[in-house]
GURO-533509 format. One record per residue (C-alpha): residue in one letter; x, z, y. Coordinates in steps of 0.5 Angstrom, whole numbers, padded with zeros to 4 digits, always signed. Each point is the difference from the previous one (the first is absolute). Layout:
N
AXZY...
***
This chain:
396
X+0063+0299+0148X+0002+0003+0006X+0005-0003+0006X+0005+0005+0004X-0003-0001+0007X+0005-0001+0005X+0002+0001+0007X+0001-0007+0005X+0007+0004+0002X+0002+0002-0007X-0002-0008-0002X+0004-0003+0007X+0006+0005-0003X-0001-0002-0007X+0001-0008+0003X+0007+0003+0004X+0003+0003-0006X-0001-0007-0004X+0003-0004+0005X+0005+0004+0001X+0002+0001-0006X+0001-0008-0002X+0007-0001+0001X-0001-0007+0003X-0004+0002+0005X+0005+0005+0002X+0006-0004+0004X-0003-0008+0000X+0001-0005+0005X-0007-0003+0003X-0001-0008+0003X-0005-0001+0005X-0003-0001+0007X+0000+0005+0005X-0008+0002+0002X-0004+0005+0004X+0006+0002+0003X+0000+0006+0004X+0005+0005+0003X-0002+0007+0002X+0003+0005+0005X+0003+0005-0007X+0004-0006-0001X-0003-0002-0007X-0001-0007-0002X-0007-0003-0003X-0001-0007-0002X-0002-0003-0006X+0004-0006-0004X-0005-0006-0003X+0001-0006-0004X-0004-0006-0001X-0004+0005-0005X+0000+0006+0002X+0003+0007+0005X+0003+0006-0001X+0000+0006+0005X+0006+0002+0003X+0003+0006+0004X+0008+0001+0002X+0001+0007+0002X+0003+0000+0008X+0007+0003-0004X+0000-0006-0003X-0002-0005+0005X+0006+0003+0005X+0004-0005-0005X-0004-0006+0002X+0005-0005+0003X-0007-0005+0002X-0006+0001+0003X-0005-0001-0005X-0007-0005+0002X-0006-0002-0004X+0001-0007-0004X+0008+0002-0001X+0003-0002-0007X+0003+0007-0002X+0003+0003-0005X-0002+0007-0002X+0004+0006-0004X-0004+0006-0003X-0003+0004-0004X-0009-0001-0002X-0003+0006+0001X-0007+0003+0001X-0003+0004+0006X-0005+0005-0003X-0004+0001+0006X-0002-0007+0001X+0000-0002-0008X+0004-0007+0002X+0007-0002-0004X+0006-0003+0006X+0006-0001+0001X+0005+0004+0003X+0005-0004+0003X+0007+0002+0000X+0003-0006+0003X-0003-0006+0003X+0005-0006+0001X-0003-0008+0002X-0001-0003-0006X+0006-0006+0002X+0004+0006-0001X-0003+0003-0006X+0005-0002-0006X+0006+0003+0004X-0004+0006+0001X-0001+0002-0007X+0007-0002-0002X+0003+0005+0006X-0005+0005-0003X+0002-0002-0008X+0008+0001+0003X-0002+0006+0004X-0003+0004-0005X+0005-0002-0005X+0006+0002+0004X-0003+0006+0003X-0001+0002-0008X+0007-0001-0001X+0002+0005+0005X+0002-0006+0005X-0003+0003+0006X+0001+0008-0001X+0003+0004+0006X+0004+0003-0005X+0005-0006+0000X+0000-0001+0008X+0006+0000+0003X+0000+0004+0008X+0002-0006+0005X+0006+0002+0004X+0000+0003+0006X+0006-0004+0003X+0003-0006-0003X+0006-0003+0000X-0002-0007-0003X-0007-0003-0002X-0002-0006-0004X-0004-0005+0002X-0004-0003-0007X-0004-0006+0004X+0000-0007+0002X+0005-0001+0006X-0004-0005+0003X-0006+0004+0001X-0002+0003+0006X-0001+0007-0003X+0007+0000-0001X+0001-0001+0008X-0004+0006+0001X+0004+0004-0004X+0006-0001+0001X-0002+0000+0009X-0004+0007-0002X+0007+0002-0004X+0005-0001+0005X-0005+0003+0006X+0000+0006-0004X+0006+0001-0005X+0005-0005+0002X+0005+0005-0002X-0002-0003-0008X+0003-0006-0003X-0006-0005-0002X+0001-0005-0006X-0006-0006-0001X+0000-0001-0006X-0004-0006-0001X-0005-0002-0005X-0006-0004+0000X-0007+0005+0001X-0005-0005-0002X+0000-0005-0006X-0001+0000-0007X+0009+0001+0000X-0001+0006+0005X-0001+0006-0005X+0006-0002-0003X+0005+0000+0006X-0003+0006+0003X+0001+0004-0007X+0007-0004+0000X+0002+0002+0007X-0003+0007+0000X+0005+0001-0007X+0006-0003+0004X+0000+0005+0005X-0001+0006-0005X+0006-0003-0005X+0006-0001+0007X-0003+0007+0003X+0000-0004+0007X-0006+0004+0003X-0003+0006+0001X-0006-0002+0001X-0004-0006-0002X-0006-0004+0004X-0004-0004-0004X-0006-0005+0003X-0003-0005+0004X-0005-0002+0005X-0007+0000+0000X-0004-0005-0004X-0005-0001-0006X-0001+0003-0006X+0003-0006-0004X+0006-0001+0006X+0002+0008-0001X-0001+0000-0009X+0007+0000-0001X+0000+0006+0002X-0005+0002-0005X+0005-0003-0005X+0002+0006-0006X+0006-0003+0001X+0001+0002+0006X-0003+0007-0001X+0005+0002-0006X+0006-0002+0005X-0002+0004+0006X-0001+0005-0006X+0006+0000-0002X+0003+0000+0006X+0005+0005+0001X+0000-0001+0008X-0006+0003+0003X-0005-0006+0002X-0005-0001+0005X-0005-0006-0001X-0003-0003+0006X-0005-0006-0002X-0004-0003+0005X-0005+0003+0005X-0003+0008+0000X-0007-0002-0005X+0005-0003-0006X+0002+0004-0006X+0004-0003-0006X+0004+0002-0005X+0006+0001+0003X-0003+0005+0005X-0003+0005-0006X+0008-0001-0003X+0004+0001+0005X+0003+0006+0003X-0004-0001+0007X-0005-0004+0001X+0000-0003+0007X-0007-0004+0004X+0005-0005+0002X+0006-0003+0001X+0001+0003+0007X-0002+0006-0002X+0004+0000-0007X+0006-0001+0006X-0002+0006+0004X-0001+0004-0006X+0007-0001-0002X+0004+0002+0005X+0000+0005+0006X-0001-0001+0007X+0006+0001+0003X-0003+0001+0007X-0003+0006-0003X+0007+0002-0003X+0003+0000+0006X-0005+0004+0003X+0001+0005-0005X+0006+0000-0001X+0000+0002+0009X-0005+0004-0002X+0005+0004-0005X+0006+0000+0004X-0004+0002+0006X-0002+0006-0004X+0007+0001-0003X+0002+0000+0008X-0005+0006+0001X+0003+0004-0006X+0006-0001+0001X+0000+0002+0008X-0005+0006-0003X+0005+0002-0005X+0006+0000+0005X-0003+0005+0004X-0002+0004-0004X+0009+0000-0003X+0000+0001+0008X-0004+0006+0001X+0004+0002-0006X+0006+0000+0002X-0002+0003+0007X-0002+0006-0004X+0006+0000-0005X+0005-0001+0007X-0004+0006+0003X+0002+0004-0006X+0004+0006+0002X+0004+0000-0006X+0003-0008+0002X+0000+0003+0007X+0004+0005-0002X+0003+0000-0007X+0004+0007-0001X-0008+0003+0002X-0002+0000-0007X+0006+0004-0002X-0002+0004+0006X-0006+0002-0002X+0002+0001-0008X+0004+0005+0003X-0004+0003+0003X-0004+0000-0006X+0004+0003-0005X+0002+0005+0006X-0008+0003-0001X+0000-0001-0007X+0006+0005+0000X-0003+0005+0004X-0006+0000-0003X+0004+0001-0006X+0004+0005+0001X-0006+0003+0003X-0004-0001-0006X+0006+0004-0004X+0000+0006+0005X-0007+0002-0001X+0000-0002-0008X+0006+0004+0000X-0003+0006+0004X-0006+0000-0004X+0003+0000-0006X+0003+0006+0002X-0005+0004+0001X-0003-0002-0006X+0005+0002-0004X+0002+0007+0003X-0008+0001-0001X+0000-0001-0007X+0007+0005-0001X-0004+0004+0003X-0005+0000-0005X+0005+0000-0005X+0003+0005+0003X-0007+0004+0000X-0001-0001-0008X+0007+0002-0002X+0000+0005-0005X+0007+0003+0004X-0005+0002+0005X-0004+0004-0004X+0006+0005-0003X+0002+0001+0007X-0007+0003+0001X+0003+0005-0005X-0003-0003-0007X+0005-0002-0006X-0001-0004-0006X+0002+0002-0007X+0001-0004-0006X+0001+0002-0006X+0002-0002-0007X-0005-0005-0001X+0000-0003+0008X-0004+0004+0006X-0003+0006-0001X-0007-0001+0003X-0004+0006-0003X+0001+0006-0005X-0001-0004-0006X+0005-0005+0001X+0006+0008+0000X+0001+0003-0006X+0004+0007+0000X+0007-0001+0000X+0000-0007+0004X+0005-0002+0003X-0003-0002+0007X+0003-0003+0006X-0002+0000+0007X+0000-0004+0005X+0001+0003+0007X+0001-0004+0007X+0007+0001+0000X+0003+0000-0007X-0003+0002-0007X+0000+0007-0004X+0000+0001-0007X-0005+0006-0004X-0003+0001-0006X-0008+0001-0001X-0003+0006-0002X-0007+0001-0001
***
């Protein structure tokens, strides 16, 4: 029996095609100790993870590792999400590593990945439903906690820069098994009395547990359904919840989520000096310019002197006359010559001149004699003459 030889390629491609055919080992959570760390200068992340009994090899690729929100060191208790895979060219199987979080942590995280992913399905995060933020608001809701700091830097940020704006702090608890339900609740309230154009919801910073109310599908839902547009400004820059995919605008922190919200007004002064330095300029440009119109129109010879225009219509009409009169002349004298020419011609071809030259016309019984065939004897003829007719009889 004959075996089919194979290439160590097409075996280590073979291996990759199994692993990645299996669909447990296409999206999997993975628990262990960070080993054999190392980051290079490409910005990719390679380690091991080991148990009492064994390690697997890792890779987290560097478009992945920018959303690490902690420094990675070997013996770190870690929580990894990824798929398994083989790399042909070294005829290893490892994981490739999507998210990595501290295993403290570990059960969150894949419950924030369960409920992303089950929204995200949903249509919860499309961009389609993302309402525009507007430009100037005249009334913002404030959904957070009324003792927190966060809600201080709002609301000096606000006034510094819009105080135009009515703020309305509307309090709920930001962390807490009962915080979801207030946040949902307050966001729910604002929409139903229309009392805002815009909502901010958040908090300060804090860990993952002290931000999970806002990871909470309560919360997700309300903001989604929410008629007003909504910033969501949880905790600092590295953050990310729920709230932050559904909501309208999504805002590194609370202070940012303020400056976000509204204009600077120091800028729209300047603008606005801007414009009306502007419009001055036009508006100097534009009477100027009616000015030099006017010098022109009152330069006119016409507004000088009004019975000019009819003055030189006069004179007009008189050359016109002329020209007609003129023209008539010429036409009519041609029009002679023209017309004695022609009665010259006729006068020429007149059969009155030929019989002055001494030649008669004769007619007989059966119209003009013009030959013997036309006579018979005895014919009673008449001849034409110059100055009268005669009669005669044929004979032949």
């Amino acid at each position: 029996m004959r075996y089919p030889v194979y290439s160590v390629t097409q075996v280590n491609e073979h291996i990759r095609d199994l692993l990645e055919a299996d669909p447990g080992l296409g999206a999997l959570f993975v628990r262990g100790e960070l080993s054999n760390y190392k980051l290079y200068p490409s910005g990719h992340h390679y380690f091991s993870l080991k148990d009492e009994a064994g390690a697997i090899r890792c890779v987290m690729f560097r478009r992945e590792a920018v959303s690490l929100r902690f420094r990675p060191q070997n013996g770190m208790k870690v929580l990894a999400f990824g798929r398994v895979s083989a790399y042909p060219r070294d005829g290893v199987y490892q994981l490739y590593v999507s998210t990595l979080t501290p295993d403290g942590v570990g059960d969150l995280h894949a419950a924030f990945e369960e409920l992303k992913a089950r929204l995200s399905a949903q249509g919860l995060f499309d961009g389609d439903h993302k309402k525009p933020i507007p430009k100037f608001p005249g009334r913002i809701a404030l959904v957070t906690s009324p003792a927190g700091a966060a809600v201080r830097d709002m609301l000096r940020i606000l006034n510094a820069r819009w105080p135009m704006a009515r703020i309305y702090v509307v309090p709920c608890r930001v962390q807490g098994g009962e915080a979801p339900a207030e946040i949902a609740g307050a966001i729910s309230w604002v929409n139903a009395r229309k009392c805002a154009d815009l909502i901010i919801t958040g908090r300060g910073g804090g860990s993952m547990e002290d931000l999970w109310c806002f990871n909470d599908e309560r919360v997700a839902r309300a903001i989604y359904a929410s008629a007003i547009p909504v910033i969501s400004a949880v905790g600092h820059e590295p953050d990310v919840t729920i709230a932050d995919y559904v909501a309208d605008l999504r805002a590194a922190t609370p202070s940012n989520g303020a400056e976000l919200a509204v204009p600077d007004q120091s800028e729209q002064y300047a603008r606005l000096s801007h414009l009306s330095a502007r419009m001055a300029k036009a508006m100097d440009r534009r009477v100027q310019y009616e000015r030099q119109c006017l010098d022109r129109l009152s330069a006119c010879r016409l507004l000088q002197n009004p019975m000019a225009w009819v003055e030189d219509r006069r004179a007009r009409l008189d050359r016109q006359g002329e020209r007609l009169t003129h023209s008539l002349t010429v036409r009519t004298a041609r029009d002679r010559e023209n017309f004695a020419r022609l009665c010259a011609s006729l006068d020429a071809l007149s059969p009155l001149k030929v019989l002055s030259r001494g030649y008669t016309v004769a007619r007989g019984p059966h119209g003009l004699v013009k030959s013997v065939g036309d006579v018979s004897p005895g014919d009673r003829l008449t001849l034409t003459l110059s100055d009268g007719t005669v009669g005669c009889t044929a004979d032949l």
